[in-house]
N, C-alpha and C positions, 0 to 999 in steps of 0.2 A: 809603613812600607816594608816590602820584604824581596829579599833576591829572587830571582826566576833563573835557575843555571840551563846555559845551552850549552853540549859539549868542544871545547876547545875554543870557544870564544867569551869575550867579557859576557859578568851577567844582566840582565835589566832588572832594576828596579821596582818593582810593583806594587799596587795599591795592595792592601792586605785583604784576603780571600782567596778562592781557587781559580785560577786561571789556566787555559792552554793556548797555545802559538798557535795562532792561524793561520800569518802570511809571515813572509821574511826576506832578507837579502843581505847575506855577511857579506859580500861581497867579495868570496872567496877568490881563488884561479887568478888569471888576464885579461881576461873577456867579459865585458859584465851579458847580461843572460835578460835578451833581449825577449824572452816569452814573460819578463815582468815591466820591463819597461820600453819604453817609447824616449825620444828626443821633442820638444817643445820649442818648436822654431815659429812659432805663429802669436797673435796676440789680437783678438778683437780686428778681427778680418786682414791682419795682414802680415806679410811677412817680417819679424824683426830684426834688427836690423846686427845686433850685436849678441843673437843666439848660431851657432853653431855646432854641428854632432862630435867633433874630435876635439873638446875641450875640454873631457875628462875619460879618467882612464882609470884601471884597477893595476896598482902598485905591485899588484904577488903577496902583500901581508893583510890581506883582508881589509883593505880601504879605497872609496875609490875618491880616486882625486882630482878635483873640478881646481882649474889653474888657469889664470887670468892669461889671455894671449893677445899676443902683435901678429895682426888678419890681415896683409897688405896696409901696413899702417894706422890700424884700429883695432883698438883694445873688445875683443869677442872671448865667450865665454857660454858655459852648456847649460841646458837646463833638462834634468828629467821626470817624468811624468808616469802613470801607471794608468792615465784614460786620459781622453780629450772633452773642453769645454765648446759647449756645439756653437759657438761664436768665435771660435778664433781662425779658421781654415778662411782662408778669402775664397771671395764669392767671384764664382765662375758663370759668366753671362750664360744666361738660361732662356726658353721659351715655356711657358704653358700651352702643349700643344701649338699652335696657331696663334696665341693669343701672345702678342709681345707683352708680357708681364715678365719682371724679374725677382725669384725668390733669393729674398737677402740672407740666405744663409748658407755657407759653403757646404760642402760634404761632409758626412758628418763618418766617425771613427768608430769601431769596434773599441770597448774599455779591454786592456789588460787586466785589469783588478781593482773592483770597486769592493768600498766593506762599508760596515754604518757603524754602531754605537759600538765602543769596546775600548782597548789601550794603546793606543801609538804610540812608539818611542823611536828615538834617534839619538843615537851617541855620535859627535862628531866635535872634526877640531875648528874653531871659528876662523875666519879670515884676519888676517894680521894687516892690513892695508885697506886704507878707505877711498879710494877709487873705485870698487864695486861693493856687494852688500849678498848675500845668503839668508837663505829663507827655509825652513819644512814645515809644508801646511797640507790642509786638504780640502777638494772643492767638487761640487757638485758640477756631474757634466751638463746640468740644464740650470744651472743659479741665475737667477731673472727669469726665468720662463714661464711666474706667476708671482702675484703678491706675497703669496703665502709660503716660508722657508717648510712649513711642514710637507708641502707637496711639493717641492722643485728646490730642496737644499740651502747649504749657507756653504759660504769660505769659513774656514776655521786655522789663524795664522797662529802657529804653534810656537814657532821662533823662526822674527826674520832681526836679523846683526845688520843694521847699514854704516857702523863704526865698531872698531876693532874691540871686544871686550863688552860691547855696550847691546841687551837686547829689547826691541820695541814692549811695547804695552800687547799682550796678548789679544787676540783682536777677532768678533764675528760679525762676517757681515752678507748679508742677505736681499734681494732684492736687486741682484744684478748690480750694472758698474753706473749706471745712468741716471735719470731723475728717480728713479725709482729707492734707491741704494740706499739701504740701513745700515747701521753699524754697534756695537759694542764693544766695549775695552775695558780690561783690567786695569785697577789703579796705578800701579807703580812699574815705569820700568826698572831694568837687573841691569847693574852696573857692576865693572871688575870682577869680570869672568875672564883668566887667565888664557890666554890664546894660544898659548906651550902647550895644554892642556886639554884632552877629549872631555866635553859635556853632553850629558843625559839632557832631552827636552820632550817631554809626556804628555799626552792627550789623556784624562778620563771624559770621557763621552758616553751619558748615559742619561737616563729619562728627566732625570734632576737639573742639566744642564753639562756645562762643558768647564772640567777644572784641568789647571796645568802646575806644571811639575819642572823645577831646574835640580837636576842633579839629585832626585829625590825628595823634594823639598816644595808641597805647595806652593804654587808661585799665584795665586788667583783664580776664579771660579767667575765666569758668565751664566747666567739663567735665563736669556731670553732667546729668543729665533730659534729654537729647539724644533730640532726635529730627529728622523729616525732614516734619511734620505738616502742611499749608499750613495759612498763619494771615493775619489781617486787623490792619491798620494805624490805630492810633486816634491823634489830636491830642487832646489833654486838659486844659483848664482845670474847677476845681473850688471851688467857698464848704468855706473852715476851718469845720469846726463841724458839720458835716450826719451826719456819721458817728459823732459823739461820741453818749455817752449820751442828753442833752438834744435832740436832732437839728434844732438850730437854729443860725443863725451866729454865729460868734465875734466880738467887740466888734470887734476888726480887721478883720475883715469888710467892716462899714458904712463903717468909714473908707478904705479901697482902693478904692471905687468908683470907676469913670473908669481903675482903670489896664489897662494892655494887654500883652500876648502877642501878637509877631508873627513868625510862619514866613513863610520867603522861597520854598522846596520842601520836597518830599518826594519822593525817588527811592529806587527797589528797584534793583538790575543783579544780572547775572548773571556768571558767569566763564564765557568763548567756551569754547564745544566743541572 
């Protein structure tokens, strides 16, 4: 692994060879910079229920900070995206012509920025409270929209934390969310990652398959659902509870309010031609 220096900010990590930045977001200024991202208030047709747009913000030191909040009584929180998954916008009663047929699938979005095979990274500080959970992945805007991940994408979960210090098993999966839905996993997950503390979390993505990276450090390699699909960049804070049967939050929930998830960047690069 070898540094990559950007001026005035930490540097990334990189797998060894030549590389150049293709996308980025230090998340410099006040304001984050809304010609790379979008707000994720939707989820497989509907509106949810515990995403909202002002639950994160940019500090002034180059991080921006997703913070768990009390919504009239319910713990809500942001999520951001850089394209939309063409299932998630609920579906607005429609006609075929004359013909009362209904197409079940909402409006569909322009991507802010999709990319395919290359190096993701994210430095950020994990959440300290297990009432919600953080995630940086990346997904195809049409995943399920055939069998095949080579012609319609995979999800690729780069790091999602649903307990303080503690990060899932690395994860691809393909085939949409429904009967169809494949999956792989890395073996082990990563435990006792200091939460005081900013971590690196790495995508190499390329013909061979998909290897990740904690802090520099191979963390496991997937080789199957491989493809070369471009896909869109999500940050991801979530309320425990919403997905469960009851689809309400988890008692832990309430009491995590006030705590924070903050990303310092988010860089794509390339390997020089």
């Amino acid at each position: 692994m070898r540094e990559f220096q950007i001026g005035g900010h930490e540097p990334s990590i990189l797998p060894e060879g030549d590389w150049v930045l293709a996308w980025a977001d230090e998340f410099d200024g006040t304001e984050l910079d809304m010609s790379k991202w979008d707000y994720r208030l939707n989820m497989m047709g509907m509106r949810w229920p515990s995403w909202e747009r002002d639950c994160v913000r940019l500090d002034g030191r180059s991080n921006a900070v997703f913070t768990l909040t009390n919504r009239d009584g319910k713990p809500v929180c942001s999520q951001l995206q850089t394209g939309c998954n063409f299932m998630d916008e609920p579906v607005k009663e429609t006609t075929f012509g004359s013909d009362q047929l209904q197409w079940n699938i909402g409006k569909l979005h322009e991507s802010r920025y999709l990319h395919g095979p290359g190096y993701y990274e994210c430095r950020c500080r994990l959440q300290r409270k297990s009432g919600w959970w953080s995630a940086f992945w990346i997904q195809s805007p049409v995943i399920g929209a055939s069998l095949d991940p080579a012609d319609t994408g995979v999800e690729i979960d780069i790091m999602e934390s649903f307990e303080p210090g503690k990060v899932l098993r690395h994860n691809v999966i393909t085939g949409g969310y429904g009967q169809d839905m494949r999956w792989e996993k890395t073996p082990d997950e990563h435990v006792g990652l200091d939460t005081a503390q900013f971590h690196r979390f790495g995508l190499l993505w390329d013909e061979t398959g998909y290897t990740f990276y904690i802090d520099g450090k191979e963390d496991g390699k997937i080789q199957k659902y491989i493809t070369a699909r471009p896909e869109f960049i999500l940050i991801s804070t979530e309320v425990r509870g919403f997905r469960e049967k009851a689809h309400a939050p988890r008692p832990e929930a309430y009491d995590s309010v006030g705590d924070t998830f903050l990303v310092d960047y988010v860089r794509v690069f390339d390997r020089k031609a």
